[in-house]
Each structure stands twice: as structure tokens, then as C-alpha cells.
VEXKETOR-713028 format. One line per 2 residues: for each residue x, y, z of C-alpha. Coordinates in pm, whole numbers, plus 50000, padded with zeros to 5 digits. Layout:
X:Y:Z ~ ... $
END
This chain:
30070:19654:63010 ~ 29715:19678:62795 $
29768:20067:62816 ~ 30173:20089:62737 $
30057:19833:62412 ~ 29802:20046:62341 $
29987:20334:62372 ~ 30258:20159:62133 $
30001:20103:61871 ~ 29859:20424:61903 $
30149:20622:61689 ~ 30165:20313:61436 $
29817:20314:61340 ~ 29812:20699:61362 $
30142:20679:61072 ~ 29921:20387:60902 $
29598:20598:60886 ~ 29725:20941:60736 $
29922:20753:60419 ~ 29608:20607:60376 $
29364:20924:60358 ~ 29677:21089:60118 $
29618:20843:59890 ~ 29240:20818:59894 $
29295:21211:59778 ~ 29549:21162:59542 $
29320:20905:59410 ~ 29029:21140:59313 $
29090:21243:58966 ~ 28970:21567:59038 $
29208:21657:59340 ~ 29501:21572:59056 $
29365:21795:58820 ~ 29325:22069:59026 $
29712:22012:59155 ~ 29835:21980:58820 $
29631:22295:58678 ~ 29766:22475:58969 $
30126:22400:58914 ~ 30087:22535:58604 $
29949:22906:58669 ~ 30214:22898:58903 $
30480:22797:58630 ~ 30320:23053:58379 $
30280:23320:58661 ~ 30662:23302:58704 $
30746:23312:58309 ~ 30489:23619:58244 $
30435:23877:58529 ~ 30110:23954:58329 $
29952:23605:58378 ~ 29756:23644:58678 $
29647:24045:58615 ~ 29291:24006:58666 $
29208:24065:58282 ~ 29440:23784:58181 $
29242:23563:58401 ~ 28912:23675:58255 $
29067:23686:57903 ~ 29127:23274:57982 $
28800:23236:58107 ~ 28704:23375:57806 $
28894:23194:57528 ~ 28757:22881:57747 $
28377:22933:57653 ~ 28395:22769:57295 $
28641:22497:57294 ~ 28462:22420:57686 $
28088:22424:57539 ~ 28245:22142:57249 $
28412:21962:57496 ~ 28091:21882:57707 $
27969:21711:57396 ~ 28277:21542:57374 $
28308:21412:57676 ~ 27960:21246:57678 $
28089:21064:57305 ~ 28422:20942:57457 $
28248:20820:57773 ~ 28045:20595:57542 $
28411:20462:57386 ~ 28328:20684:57063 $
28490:20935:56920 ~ 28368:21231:56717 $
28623:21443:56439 ~ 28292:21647:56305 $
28216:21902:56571 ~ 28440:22147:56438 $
28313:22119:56091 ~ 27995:22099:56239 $
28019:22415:56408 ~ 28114:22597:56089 $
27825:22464:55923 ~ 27566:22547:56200 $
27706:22881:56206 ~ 27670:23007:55821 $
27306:22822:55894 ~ 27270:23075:56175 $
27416:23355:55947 ~ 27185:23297:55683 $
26901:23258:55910 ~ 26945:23591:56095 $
26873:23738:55766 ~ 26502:23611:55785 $
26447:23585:56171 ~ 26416:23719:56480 $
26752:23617:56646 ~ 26624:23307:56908 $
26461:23107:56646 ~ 26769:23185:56407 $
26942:23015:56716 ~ 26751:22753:56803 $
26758:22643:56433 ~ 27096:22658:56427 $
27130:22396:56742 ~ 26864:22193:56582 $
27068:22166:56259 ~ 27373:22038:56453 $
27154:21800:56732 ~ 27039:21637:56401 $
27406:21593:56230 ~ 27516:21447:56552 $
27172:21216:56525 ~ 27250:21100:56158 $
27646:20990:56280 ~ 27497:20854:56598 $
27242:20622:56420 ~ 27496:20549:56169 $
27708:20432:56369 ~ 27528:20234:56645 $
27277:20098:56417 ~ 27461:19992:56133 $
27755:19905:56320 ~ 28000:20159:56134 $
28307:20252:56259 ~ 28284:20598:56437 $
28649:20761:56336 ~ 28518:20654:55956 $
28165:20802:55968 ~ 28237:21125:56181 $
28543:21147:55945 ~ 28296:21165:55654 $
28060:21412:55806 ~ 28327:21659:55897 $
28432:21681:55490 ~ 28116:21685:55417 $
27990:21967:55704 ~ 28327:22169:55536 $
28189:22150:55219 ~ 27805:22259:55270 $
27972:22529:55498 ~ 28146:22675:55153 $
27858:22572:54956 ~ 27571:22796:55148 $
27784:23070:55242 ~ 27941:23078:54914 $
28260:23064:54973 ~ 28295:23367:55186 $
28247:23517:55539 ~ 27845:23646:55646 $
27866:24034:55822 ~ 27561:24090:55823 $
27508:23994:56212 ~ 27273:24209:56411 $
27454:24394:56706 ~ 27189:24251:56937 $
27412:23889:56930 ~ 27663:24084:57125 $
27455:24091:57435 ~ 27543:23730:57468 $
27939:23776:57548 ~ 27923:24166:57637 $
27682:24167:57907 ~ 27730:24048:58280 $
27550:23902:58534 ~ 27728:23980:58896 $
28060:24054:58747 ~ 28034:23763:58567 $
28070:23806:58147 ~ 27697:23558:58012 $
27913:23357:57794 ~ 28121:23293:58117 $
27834:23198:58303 ~ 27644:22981:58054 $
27979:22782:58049 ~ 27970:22704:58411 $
27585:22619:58450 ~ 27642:22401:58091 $
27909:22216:58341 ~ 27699:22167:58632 $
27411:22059:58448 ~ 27700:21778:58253 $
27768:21701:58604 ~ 27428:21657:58805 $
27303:21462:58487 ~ 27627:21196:58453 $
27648:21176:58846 ~ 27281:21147:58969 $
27039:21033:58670 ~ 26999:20661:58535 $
27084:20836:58180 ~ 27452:20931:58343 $
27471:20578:58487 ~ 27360:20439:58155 $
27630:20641:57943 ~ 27888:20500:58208 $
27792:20181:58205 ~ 27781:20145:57783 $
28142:20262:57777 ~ 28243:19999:58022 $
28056:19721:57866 ~ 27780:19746:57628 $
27691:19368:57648 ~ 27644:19378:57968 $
27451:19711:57985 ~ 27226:19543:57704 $
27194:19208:57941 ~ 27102:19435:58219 $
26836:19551:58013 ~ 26947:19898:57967 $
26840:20134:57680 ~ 27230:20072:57483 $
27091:20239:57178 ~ 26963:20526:57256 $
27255:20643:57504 ~ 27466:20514:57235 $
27318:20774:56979 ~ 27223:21064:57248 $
27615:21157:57299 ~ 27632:21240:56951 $
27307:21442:56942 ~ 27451:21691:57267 $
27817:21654:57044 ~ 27619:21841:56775 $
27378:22016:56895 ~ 27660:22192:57114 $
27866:22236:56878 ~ 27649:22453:56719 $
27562:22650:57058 ~ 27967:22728:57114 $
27998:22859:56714 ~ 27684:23105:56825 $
27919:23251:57119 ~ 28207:23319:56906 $
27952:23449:56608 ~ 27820:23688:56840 $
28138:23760:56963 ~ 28306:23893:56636 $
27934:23938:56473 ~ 28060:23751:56124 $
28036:23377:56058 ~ 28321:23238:55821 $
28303:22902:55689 ~ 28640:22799:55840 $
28497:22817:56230 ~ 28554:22539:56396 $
28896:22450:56225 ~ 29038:22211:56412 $
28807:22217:56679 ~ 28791:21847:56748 $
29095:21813:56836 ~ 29150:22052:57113 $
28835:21912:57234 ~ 28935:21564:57248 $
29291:21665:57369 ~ 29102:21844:57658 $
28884:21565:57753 ~ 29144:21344:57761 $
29417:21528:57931 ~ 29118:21558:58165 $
29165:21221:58280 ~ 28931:21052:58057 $
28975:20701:57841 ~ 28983:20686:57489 $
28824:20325:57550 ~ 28538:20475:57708 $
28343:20430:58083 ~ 28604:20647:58291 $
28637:21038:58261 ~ 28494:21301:58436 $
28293:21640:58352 ~ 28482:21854:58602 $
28818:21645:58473 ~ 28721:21803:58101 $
28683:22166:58309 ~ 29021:22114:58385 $
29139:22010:58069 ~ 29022:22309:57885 $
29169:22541:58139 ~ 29499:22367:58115 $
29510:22405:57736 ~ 29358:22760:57728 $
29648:22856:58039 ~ 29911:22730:57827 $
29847:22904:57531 ~ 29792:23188:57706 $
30076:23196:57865 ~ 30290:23105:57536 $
30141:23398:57380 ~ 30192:23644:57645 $
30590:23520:57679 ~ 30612:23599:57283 $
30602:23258:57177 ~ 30597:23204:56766 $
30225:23072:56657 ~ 30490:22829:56431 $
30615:22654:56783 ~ 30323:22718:56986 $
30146:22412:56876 ~ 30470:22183:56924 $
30493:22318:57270 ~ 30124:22231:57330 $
30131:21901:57214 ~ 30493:21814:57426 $
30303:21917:57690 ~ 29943:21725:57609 $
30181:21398:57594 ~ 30386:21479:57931 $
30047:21562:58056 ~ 29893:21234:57971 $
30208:21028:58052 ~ 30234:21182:58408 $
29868:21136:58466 ~ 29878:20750:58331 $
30200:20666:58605 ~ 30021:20820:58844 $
29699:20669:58823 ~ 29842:20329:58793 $
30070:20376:59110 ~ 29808:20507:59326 $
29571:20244:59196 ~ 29765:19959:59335 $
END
């Protein structure tokens, strides 16, 4: 009788057990992402027999490298529950720096002066804000007119050429196959991850988005992972304006147009909160792919640039709705 019971129970906790591992899967933010980023190529693959051609798929890797670099910085800010609208006009102003500082330097310490300019922006907004206990939409609002402006002001008012061909080396040369810019992308991401998943800074950047009271009473460092975020926002900011510098070897004082928000749309559509203390760095890899895939694909099927960006934000908003009913089913 103990064996036929057993052997009853046997199938039931069998049927019990496999529901349960599904949704320990489906849970993983990362397993969804990958689905839902996989669903699309497939979509786009259908629509556009030149989608997966293997130089499409390095021409998306490649359109990911700036908006991806920004987004790192991003995601770091919005884990904190900040928000910052400057990058973009930050990256414009770091590059006509680096423009005008090519002119007198050898081309790493034009570089590095470049990504000190913007770690120091994102410094000034970070200490404004968590010091004096401004709001960050209002302050990073402010520095992003007035980035704009000193981008018009030292360039004045129009485009610098006079970029040595050497800066090419960093998107035209390969490493195993793989294109630098490519590359740098994908150890910037690892590094994002080892450093949010395995160091007491990660932890700490977590932990202040969740609750900074209680990361203060638990005697953690608040401000300075409260300011950091906006240092890396800036500072990388400037090192994703360098890649597309070097890429079309002018820097125009209109880079980074709009930059912020198809960084923030990828971190969030990457699963991360707007409230800060949930997101993900791989989620944000995702993200950017998604957007960079669909616009990709838009242009390849002939898509108007007028309806493009209506079609990319229907889909940012089905994106985030799906993600939101999902996550609060499988959460239950």
C-alpha cells in the first residue's frame, strides 16, 4: 500500500515540481528579456529578409556602442531612484572639448580630458542634488541647457573637422573578428555587472535606491553612492561621444541630441524602476538591443524617419506594459 501511495504521489509532485522551476525562470528578469528580444529578431527577420545577414547584425551591434556606453551610466543613476536628462548635452559638450583639445594634444590625454570634463559635470549635478537636496529632473534639466549652450559657445557655433585619422583605430580595427568599439562595449558591461553584483559599492547603490534611510541607519556611505552614479553618468557620456567622434572624425555641437532619452527608455524597458533599487545591467544590454533591433528593422522595411519614432515609442509602452503584467503575475 506504502509503495502504490507512493507511486500515486510520485506523478503529482512530479506535475507540482516542473510549474514550479517554469516559474522560477520566468521569474529572472533576464530569461524575459532574452525571450522578448528574441521574439523580436524573429518578428523583424520575417518583415526584412535582410535582418539577420551577418552585416545587419554587426551594423546593430554597432549602432549599440553609443547609446549602450550612456546607458551604463544611466542605469547606475536610476538604480539610485535619480534620473539624469544631461548626458546627451553632456556628450556634445565633452566632445567639442575633445575637438578642441586634439588641436593641442597627443590624442589619449585629449581623451582623457574629455572624460574628466564630463566625470566632473556629472560630480557638480550629483553634489547638487544630494547635498542640497535639489530635485534631480530640475538640476540635470538645467545642466543639459546649459552643456547645449557652452557646446555652441566653444565650438562656435559650428562642426570641428579637424580630427586626426588616428581616432579611427578605435571603431575600424578588430580584435578576433570583433570591431574595438564592439568589444569595449561588452567588457564596459561586464565590468557594470561584476561591480553591482559582487562589490559592497554595487550593494550600496542597491540598497540607496530601495531605502536611503535605512542604508544611512545601516551606516552605509548614502552620499557618496548617491553622487558616484552621476560621476560614471558623465564621465561616460563623454567616453560614448569619443566613439562616434572617431567614428565620423568631426564633432558637432548637436551630438548627443536626445540622447537621454533613448538611454532612459533602454534602461527601463530593460526591466528597471523609475523609483530606483530594482534593474539590472544585463536587463539595460537588452534594452539597447531591443531599441537598436527595432529601428533597424524599421529602417530596413522603408519605414518614414516621420513615423519611426511613433512606432518606437508604441512599442517602448507595449514593451513596458507587457513586462509590468508579467512581473506582477509571476510575482504572486
Amino acid at each position: 500500500m506504502n509503495k502504490n501511495a507512493a507511486t500515486a504521489e510520485g506523478p503529482g509532485l512530479a506535475r507540482h515540481e516542473k510549474p514550479g522551476v517554469l516559474k522560477k525562470l520566468v521569474q529572472r528578469l533576464e530569461v524575459r528579456m532574452t525571450l522578448l528580444a528574441l521574439a523580436i529578431a524573429v518578428c523583424l527577420s520575417f518583415m526584412s529578409p535582410y535582418f539577420l545577414t551577418q552585416s545587419n547584425i554587426f551594423n546593430i551591434l554597432d549602432q549599440s556602442v553609443v547609446i549602450g556606453i550612456v546607458a551604463v551610466g544611466m542605469t547606475f543613476v536610476i538604480l539610485t531612484g535619480g534620473i539624469d536628462l544631461s548626458v546627451g548635452s553632456v556628450a556634445g559638450l565633452t566632445g567639442i572639448v575633445l575637438g578642441l583639445a586634439l588641436r593641442e594634444m597627443p590624442i589619449v590625454p585629449a581623451i582623457a580630458l574629455a572624460v574628466a570634463c564630463g566625470g566632473f559635470i556629472g560630480l557638480i549635478s550629483g553634489l547638487l542634488i544630494n547635498v542640497f537636496g535639489l530635485a534631480a529632473f530640475v538640476v540635470t534639466l538645467g545642466v543639459m541647457a546649459i552643456g547645449r549652450s557652452l557646446a555652441y559657445i566653444l565650438s562656435g557655433q559650428t562642426a570641428i573637422s579637424t580630427i586626426p585619422d588616428a581616432m579611427q583605430a578605435l571603431v575600424y580595427t578588430t580584435v578576433l573578428g570583433i570591431p574595438t568599439n564592439v568589444l569595449f562595449l561588452l567588457c564596459l558591461y561586464v565590468v557594470a555587472w561584476l561591480y553591482l553584483t559582487y562589490t559592497k559599492g554595487g550593494r550600496t547603490i542597491y540598497a540607496v535606491g530601495s531605502n536611503q534611510e535605512a542604508a544611512r541607519a545601516a551606516g552605509l556611505n548614502v552620499l557618496f553612492y548617491s553622487v558616484l552614479p552621476y560621476v560614471i553618468a558623465g564621465a561616460l557620456s563623454a567616453v560614448a561621444i569619443t566613439f562616434s567622434i572617431s567614428q565620423i572624425l568631426s564633432a558637432d555641437p548637436l551630438m548627443g541630441n536626445s540622447m537621454e532619452l533613448d538611454a532612459i527608455a533602454a534602461v527601463v524597458i530593460g526591466g528597471a524602476s523609475l523609483y530606483g533599487g530594482r534593474g539590472s545591467i544585463v536587463g539595460t544590454l537588452f534594452g539597447v538591443i531591443i531599441m537598436v533591433m527595432i529601428r533597424n528593422g524599421l529602417n530596413l522595411m522603408g519605414v518614414s524617419p516621420f513615423w519611426q519614432g511613433t512606432a518606437i515609442g508604441t512599442i517602448i509602452i507595449v514593451a513596458l506594459l507587457a513586462e509590468r503584467l508579467i512581473s506582477t503575475r509571476v510575482n504572486r
